[in-house]
C-alpha positions as CSV (number, residue, x, y, z in Angstrom):
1,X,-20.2,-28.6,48.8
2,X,-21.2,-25.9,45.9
3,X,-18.4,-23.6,47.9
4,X,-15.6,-26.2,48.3
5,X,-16.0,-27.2,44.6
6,X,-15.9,-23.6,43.4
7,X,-13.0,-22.6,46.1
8,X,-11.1,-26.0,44.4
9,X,-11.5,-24.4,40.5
10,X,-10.9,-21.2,41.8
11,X,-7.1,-22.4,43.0
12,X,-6.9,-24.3,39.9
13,X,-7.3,-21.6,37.6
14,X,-5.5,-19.1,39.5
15,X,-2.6,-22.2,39.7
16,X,-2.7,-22.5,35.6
17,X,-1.9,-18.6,35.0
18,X,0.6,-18.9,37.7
19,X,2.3,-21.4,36.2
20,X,1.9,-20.6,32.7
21,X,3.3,-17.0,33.5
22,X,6.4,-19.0,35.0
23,X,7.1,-21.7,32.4
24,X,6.5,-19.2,28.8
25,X,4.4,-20.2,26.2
26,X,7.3,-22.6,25.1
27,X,7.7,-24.7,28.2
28,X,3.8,-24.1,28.6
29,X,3.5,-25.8,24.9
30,X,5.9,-28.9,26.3
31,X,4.2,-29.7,29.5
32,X,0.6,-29.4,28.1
33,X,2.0,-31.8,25.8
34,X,2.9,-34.6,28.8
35,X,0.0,-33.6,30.8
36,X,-2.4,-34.5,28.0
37,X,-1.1,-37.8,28.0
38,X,-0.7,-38.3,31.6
39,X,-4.6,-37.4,31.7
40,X,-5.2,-40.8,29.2
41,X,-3.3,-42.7,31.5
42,X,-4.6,-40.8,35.0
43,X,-8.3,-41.5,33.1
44,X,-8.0,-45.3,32.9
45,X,-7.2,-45.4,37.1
46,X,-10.1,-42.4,37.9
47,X,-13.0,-43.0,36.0
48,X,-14.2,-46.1,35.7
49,X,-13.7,-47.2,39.4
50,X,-14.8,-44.7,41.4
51,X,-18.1,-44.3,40.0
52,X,-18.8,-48.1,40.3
53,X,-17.6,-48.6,43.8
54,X,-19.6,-44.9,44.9
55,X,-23.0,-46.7,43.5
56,X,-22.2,-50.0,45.2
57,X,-21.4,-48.2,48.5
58,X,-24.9,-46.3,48.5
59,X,-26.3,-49.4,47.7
60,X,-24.5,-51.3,50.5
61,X,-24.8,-49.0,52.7
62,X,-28.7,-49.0,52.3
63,X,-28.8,-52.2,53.2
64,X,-27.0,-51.8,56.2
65,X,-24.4,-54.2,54.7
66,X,-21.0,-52.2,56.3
67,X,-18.9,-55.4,55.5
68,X,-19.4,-56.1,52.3
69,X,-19.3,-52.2,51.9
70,X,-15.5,-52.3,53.2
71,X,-14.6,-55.1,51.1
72,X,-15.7,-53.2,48.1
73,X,-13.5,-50.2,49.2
74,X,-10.2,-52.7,49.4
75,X,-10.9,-54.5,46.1
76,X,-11.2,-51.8,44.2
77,X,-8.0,-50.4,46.1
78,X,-5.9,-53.6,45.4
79,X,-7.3,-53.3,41.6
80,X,-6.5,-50.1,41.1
81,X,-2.5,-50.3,41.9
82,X,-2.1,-53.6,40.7
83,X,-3.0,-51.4,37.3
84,X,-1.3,-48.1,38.2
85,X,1.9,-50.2,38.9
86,X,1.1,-52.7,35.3
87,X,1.1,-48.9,33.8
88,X,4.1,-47.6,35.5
89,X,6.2,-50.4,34.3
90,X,4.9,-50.0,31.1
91,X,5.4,-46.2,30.6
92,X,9.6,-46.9,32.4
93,X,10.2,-49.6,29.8
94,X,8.6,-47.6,26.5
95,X,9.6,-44.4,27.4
96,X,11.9,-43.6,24.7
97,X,9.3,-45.0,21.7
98,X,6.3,-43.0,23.9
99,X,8.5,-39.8,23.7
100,X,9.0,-40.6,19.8
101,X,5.7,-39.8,19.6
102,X,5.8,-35.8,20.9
103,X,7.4,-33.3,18.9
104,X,10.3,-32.4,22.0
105,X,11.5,-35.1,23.8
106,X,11.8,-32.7,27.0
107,X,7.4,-33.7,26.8
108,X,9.1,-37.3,27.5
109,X,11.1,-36.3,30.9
110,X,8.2,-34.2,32.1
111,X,5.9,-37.4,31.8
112,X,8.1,-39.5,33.5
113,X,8.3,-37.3,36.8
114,X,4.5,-37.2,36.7
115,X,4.5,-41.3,36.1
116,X,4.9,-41.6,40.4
117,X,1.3,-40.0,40.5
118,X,-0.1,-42.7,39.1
119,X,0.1,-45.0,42.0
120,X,-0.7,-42.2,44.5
121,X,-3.7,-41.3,42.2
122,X,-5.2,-45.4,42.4
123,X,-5.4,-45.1,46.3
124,X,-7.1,-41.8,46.2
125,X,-9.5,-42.7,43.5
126,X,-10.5,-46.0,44.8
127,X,-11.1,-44.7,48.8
128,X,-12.7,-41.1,47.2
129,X,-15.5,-43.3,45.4
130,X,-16.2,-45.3,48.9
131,X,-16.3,-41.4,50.9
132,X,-18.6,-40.1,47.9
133,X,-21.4,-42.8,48.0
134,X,-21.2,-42.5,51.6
135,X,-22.1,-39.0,50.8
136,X,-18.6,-37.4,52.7
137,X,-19.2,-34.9,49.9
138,X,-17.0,-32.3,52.2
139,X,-14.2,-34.7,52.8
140,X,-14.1,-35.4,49.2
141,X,-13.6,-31.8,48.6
142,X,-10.8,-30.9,51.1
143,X,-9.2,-33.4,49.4
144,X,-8.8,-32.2,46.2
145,X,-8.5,-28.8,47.8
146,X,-5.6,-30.4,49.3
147,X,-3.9,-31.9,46.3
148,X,-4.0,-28.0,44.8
149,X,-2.2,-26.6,48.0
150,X,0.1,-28.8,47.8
151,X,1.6,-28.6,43.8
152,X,0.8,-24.9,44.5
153,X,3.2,-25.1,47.5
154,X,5.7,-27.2,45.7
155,X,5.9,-24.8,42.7
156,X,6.5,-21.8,44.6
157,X,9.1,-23.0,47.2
158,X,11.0,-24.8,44.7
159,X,10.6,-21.8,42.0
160,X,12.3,-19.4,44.5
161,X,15.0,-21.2,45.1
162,X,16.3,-21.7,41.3
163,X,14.9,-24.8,40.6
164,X,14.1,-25.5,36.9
165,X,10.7,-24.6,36.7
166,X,9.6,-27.1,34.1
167,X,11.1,-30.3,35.7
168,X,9.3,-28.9,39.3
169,X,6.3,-28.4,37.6
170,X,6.1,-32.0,36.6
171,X,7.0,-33.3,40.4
172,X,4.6,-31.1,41.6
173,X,1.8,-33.2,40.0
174,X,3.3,-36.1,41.7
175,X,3.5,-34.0,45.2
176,X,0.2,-32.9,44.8
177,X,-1.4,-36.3,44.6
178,X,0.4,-37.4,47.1
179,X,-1.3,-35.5,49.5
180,X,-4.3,-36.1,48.3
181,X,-4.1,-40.4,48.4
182,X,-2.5,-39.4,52.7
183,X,-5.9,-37.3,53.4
184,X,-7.9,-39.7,51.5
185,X,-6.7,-42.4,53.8
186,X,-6.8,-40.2,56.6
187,X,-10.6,-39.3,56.2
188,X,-11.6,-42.9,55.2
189,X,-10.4,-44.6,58.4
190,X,-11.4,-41.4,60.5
191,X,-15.0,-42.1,58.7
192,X,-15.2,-45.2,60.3
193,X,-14.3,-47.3,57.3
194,X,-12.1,-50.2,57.5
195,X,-9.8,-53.0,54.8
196,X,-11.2,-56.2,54.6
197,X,-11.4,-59.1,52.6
198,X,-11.9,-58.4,48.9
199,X,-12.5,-61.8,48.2
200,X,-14.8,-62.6,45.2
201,X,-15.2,-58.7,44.3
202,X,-12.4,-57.8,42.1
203,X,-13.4,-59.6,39.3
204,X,-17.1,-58.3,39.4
205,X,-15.2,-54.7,39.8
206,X,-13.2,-55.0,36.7
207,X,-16.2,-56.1,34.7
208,X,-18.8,-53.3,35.7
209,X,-16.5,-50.6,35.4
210,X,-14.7,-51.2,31.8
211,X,-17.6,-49.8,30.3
212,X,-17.1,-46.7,31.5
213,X,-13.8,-46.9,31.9
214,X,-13.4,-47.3,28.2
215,X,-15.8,-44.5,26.6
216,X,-13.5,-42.1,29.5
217,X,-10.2,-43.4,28.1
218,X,-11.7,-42.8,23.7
219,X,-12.7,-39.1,25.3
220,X,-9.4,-38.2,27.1
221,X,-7.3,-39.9,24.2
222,X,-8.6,-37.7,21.6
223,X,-7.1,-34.9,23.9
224,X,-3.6,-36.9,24.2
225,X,-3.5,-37.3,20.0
226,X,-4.2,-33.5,19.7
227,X,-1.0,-33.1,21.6
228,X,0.5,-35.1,19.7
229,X,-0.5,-34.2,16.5
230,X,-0.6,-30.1,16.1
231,X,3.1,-29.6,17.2
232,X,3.9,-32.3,14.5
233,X,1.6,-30.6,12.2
234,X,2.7,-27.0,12.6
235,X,6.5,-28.6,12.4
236,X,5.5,-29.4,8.8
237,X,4.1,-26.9,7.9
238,X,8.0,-25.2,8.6
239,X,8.5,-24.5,11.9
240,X,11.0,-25.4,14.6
241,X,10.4,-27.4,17.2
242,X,10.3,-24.3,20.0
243,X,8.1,-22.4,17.9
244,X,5.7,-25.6,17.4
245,X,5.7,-25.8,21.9
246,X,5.3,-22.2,21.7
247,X,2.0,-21.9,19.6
248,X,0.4,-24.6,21.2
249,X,1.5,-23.6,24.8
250,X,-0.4,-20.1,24.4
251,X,-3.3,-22.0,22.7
252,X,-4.0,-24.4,24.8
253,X,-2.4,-24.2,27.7
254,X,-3.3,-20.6,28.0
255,X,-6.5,-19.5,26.0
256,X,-8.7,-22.4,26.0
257,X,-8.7,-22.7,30.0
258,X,-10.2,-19.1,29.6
259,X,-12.6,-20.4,27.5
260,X,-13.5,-22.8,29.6
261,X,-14.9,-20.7,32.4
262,X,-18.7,-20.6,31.4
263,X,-18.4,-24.4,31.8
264,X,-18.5,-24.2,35.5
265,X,-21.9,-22.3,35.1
266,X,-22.7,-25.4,32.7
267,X,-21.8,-28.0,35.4
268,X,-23.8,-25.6,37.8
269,X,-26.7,-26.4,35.9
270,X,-26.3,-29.8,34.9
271,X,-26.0,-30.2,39.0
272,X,-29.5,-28.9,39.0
273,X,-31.4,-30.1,36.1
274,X,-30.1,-33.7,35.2
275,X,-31.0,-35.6,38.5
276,X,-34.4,-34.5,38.1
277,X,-34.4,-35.0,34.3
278,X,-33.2,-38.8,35.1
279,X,-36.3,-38.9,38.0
280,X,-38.6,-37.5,35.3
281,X,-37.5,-40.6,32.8
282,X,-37.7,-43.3,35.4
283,X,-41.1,-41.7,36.2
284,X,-42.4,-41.8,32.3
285,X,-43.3,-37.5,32.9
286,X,-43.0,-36.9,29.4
287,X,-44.1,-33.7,29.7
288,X,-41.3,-32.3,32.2
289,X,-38.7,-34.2,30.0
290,X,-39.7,-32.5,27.1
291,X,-39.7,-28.9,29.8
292,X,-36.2,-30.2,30.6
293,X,-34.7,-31.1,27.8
294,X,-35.5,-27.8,26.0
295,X,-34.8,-25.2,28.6
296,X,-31.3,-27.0,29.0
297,X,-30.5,-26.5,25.7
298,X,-31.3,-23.1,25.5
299,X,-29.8,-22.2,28.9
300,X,-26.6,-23.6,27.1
301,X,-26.8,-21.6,24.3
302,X,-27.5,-18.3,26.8
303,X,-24.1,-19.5,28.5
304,X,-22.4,-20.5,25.6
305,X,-22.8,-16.5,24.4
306,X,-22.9,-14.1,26.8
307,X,-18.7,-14.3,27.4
308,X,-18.5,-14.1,23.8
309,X,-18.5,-10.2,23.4
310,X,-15.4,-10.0,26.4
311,X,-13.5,-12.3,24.6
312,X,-13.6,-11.1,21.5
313,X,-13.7,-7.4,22.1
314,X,-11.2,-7.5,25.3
315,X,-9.3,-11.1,24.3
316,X,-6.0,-9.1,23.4
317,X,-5.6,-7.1,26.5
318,X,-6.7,-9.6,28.5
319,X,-3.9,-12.3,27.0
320,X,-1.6,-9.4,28.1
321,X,-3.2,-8.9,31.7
322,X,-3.7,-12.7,32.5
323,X,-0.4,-14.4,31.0
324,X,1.4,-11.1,29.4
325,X,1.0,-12.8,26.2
326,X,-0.7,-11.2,23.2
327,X,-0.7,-14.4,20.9
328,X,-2.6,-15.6,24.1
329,X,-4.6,-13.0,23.5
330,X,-5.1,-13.1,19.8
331,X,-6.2,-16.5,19.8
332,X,-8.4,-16.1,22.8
333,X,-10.3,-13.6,20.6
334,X,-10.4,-15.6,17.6
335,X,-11.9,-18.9,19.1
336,X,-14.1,-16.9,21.2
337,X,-17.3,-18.5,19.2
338,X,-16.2,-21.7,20.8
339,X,-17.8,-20.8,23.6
340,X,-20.8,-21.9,22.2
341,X,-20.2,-25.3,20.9
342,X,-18.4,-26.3,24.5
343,X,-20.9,-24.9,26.6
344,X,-23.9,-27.0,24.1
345,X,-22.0,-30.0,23.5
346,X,-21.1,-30.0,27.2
347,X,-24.9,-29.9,28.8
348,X,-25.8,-32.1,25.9
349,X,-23.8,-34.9,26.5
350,X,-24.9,-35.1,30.0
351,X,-28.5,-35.2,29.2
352,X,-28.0,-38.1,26.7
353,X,-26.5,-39.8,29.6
354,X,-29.8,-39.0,32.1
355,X,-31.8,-40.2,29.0
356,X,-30.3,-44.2,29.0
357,X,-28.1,-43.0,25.6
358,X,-24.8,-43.3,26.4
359,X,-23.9,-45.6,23.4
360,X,-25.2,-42.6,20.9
361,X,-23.2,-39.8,22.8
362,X,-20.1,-41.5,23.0
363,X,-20.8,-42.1,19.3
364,X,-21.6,-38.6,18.2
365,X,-18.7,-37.5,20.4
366,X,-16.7,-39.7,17.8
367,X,-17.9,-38.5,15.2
368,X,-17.0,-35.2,15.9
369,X,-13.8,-36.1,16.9
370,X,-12.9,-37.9,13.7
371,X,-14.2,-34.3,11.1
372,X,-12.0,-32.4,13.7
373,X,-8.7,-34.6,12.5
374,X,-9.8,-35.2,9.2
375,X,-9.6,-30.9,8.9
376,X,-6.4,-30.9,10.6
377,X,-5.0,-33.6,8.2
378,X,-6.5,-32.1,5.1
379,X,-4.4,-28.7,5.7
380,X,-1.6,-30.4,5.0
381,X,1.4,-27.8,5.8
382,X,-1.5,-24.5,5.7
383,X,-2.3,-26.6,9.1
384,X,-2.4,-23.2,12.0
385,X,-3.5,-22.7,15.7
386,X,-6.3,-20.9,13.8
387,X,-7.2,-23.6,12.3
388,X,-6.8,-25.8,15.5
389,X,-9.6,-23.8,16.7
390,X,-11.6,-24.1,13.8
391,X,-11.2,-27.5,13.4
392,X,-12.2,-28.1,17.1
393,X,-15.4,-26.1,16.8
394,X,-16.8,-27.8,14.0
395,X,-15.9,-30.9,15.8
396,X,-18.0,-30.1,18.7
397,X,-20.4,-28.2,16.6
398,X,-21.0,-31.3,14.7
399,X,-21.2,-33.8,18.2
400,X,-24.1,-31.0,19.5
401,X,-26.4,-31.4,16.6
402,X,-26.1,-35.3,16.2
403,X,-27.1,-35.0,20.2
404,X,-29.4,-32.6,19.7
405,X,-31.0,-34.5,17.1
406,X,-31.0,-37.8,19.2
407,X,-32.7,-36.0,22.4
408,X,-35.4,-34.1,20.3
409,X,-36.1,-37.6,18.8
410,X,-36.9,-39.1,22.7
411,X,-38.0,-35.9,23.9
412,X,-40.2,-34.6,21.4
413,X,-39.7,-30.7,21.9
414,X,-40.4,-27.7,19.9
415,X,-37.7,-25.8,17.9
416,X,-37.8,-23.1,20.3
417,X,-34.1,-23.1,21.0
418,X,-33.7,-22.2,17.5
419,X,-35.3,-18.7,18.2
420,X,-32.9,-18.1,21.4
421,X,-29.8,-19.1,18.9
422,X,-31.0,-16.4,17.4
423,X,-31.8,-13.8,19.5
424,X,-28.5,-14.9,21.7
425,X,-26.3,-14.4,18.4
426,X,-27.6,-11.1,17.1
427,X,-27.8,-9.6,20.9
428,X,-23.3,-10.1,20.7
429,X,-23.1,-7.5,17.8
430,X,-24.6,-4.7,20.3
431,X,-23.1,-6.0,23.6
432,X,-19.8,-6.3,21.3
433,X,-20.0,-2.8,20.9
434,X,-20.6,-1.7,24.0
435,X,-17.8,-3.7,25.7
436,X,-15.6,-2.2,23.0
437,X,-16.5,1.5,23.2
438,X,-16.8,1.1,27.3
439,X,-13.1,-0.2,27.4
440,X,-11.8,3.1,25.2
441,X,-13.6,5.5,27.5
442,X,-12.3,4.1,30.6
443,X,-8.5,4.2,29.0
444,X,-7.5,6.7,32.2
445,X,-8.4,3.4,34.7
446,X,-5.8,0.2,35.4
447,X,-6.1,-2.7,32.9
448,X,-7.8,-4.6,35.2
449,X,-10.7,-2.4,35.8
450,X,-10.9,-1.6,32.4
451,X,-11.8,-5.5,31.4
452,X,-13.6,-5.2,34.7
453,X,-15.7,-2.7,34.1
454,X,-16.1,-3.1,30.3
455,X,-16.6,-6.8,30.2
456,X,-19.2,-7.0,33.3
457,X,-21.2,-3.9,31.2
458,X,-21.3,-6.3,28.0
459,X,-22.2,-9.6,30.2
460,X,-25.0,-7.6,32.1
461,X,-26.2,-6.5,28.6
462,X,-26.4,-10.1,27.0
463,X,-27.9,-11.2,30.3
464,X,-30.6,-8.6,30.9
465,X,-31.7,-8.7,27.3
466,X,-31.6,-12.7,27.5
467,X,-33.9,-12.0,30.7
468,X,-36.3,-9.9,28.5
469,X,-36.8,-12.4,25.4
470,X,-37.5,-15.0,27.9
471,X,-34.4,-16.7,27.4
472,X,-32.4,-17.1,30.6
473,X,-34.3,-18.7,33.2
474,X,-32.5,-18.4,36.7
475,X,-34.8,-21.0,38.4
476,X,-32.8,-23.5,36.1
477,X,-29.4,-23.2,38.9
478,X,-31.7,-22.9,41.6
479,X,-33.4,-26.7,43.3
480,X,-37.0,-26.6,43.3
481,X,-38.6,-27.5,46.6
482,X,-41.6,-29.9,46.7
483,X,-45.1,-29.0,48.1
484,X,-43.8,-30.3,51.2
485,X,-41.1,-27.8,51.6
486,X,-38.0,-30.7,51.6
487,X,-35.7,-30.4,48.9
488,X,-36.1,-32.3,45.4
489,X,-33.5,-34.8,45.0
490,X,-30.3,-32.6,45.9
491,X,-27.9,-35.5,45.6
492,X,-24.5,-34.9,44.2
493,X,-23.9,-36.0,40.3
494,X,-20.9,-38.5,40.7
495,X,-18.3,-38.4,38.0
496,X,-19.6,-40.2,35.0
């Protein structure tokens, strides 16, 4: 599973820097626009759903009820196009006030060849939650390894043979989930599983998953009103609409998936830590909560730094190497100290859920939300990308200490993370340095070795000082065994 999941990211991200080296930072700014709010839409189909029917199908499928287990499959099916197609409809017949909303109405076209995916999207997220409870873990990674190949694929065939490259970059989200919903139906009937009468479950369906559904859809939308709001905002502050899609193309749809790399060594240790953390609450072991809960926290803080000195020593060249763009670049190096907000708010937020506080997070997530607009609104026409960044950090900044706050209040541990903020913080400046003065000397070498080389000397620095101040703890992505020698609970987080 752990090497299907990272072999899926991997394509993903090497996908993004193809793509955004083929569209520009312009037509990059226009389709990150649409995508963002595809994703509120694609969120209200693949959320919710899924997660329900994958806990009903372990449940089922404990009890050896394989009927009842199938007829949960199809009603959630039958639900979920009845609402892709409701949402289809909806997005054909408003298109022209939805694209009023985005500062180039070529954002509008580009949504409406990705609209198709929606329907293909509610088969494979219905039948992917039946395969995941009944722990097809594999099959539910070849297909989304699938759905990569294929808008991969489609971008590259229909590239090379003159096609324009924004417009196919929009059907290829389509194409892609496509084949993903035709292996998805594939796997589940070569499984074993069957359709069969949904009778009586649809409504009990709809009703468990809205919750869910609904704090997803607040999450993703506060992505879809950034797009919509900085291009207006840069706009106003004087200029034209292509140089609006340009700086938030090499923003965000360039720099900040950089950024978001330590995440996946976030989400490797959330995979570890919060099953047991949840087995610890059930269990009332306040003293491995409290273990838990802090070592998280400071493990996110180790993660959230260690990247910084590359980025912000190297973030220029490597804007140039990645997506031959230096504003890329620039702002890479600039919101470099995100790093550490993400990678805490991010482990954060999934320990509130382990710790029965969904309501709060979703709350403090909010709350973050709404200072990040209110310092986007309050610049007035001085509004930036810099201050994008800015405004998004203290956003998430904010969101980490409510939840911060809210676990120390259950959890009742020390302020020892405080000392590896610390330590983690003051260890950039010399690792900074490093990284800078390694990349000069090695100026004879390729790009590519030089951030190679330079960056892995200022990483191995953070880390092995972070080892010696007893702040990175490796056992954290590793699963303890019991006395027994069998695994502790290895089971696979589902998507919350």
């Amino acid at each position: 599973m752990s090497f299907f999941t990272f072999f899926d990211r991997l394509l993903g991200f090497l996908f993004k820097i193809y793509l955004s080296r083929q569209l520009g930072a312009a037509a990059m700014g226009v389709y990150q626009v649409a995508l963002s709010f595809f994703m509120v839409l694609v969120t209200l189909i693949t959320s919710g759903m899924p997660l329900i029917v994958s806990k009903q199908t372990a449940k089922l499928r404990a009890a050896k009820n394989f009927g009842a287990e199938n007829s949960t499959a199809t009603a959630a099916l039958l639900v979920n196009i009845v609402f892709a197609l409701s949402l289809t409809v909806i997005v054909l017949v408003f298109n022209r006030a939805i694209g009023r909303l985005f500062a180039d109405d070529l954002s509008r076209v580009v949504l409406l060849l990705m609209v198709p995916a929606l329907f293909f999207s509610s088969i494979y997220a219905s039948l992917r939650g039946n395969l995941w409870g009944r722990g097809k873990y594999t099959a539910v990674s070849l297909l989304e390894i699938a759905e990569q190949f294929a808008r991969i694929g489609t971008c590259v065939v229909f590239f090379s043979l003159g096609f324009d490259r924004l417009r196919v970059a929009a059907f290829a989200m389509t194409i892609g989930c496509i084949a993903a919903a035709l292996t998805c139906v594939i796997c589940y009937f070569a499984t074993g599983a069957r359709f069969k009468s949904p009778k009586g479950l649809m409504k009990p369906l709809i009703k468990d998953s809205a919750p869910v559904t609904g704090g997803r859809f607040a999450t993703s939308a506060v992505g879809g009103l950034i797009a919509i709001t900085a291009p207006f905002l840069l706009i106003l502050g004087g200029m034209t609409r292509t140089e609006a899609m340009y700086e938030y193309g090499f923003s965000m749809g360039m720099a900040m998936p950089l950024l978001y790399i330590p995440l996946t060594f976030v989400c490797r240790l959330a995979f570890v830590m919060i099953p047991t953390l949840s087995r610890a609450m059930a269990e009332k072991d306040t003293k491995s909560v409290r273990r838990q809960t802090e070592g998280a926290i400071k493990m996110s803080i180790v993660l959230g730094t260690i990247f910084f000195p590359m980025f912000f020593m190297l973030g220029g060249s490597i804007g140039l190497f990645v997506y031959d763009n230096a504003d890329a670049g620039m702002f890479l190096r600039s919101a470099a100290w995100l790093l550490l907000p993400i990678s805490v708010e991010s482990i954060t937020s999934s320990m509130m859920h382990s710790l029965d506080l969904e309501i709060k997070s979703f709350v403090h997530y909010l709350i973050g939300a709404a200072l990040m607009f209110v310092l986007f609104f309050v610049s007035g026409q001085a509004f930036s990308i810099t201050l994008m960044g800015v405004a998004m950090g203290a956003g998430w900044t904010l969101s980490s200490i409510l939840n911060i706050l809210a676990i120390r209040k259950k959890a009742k541990f020390s302020l020892g993370f405080l000392f590896t903020l610390v330590v983690s913080a003051g260890l950039c400046i010399p690792a900074a340095y490093i990284t800078g003065w390694l990349y000069q000397l090695l100026s004879a070498l390729p790009t590519f070795f030089r951030i190679a080389f330079a960056g892995g000397a200022g990483i191995t620095f953070m880390v092995a000082l972070n080892f010696v101040f007893g702040n990175f703890k490796i056992e954290y992505f590793i699963a303890k065994k019991k006395k027994s020698g069998k695994s502790v609970d290895k089971k696979i987080l589902l998507p919350q």
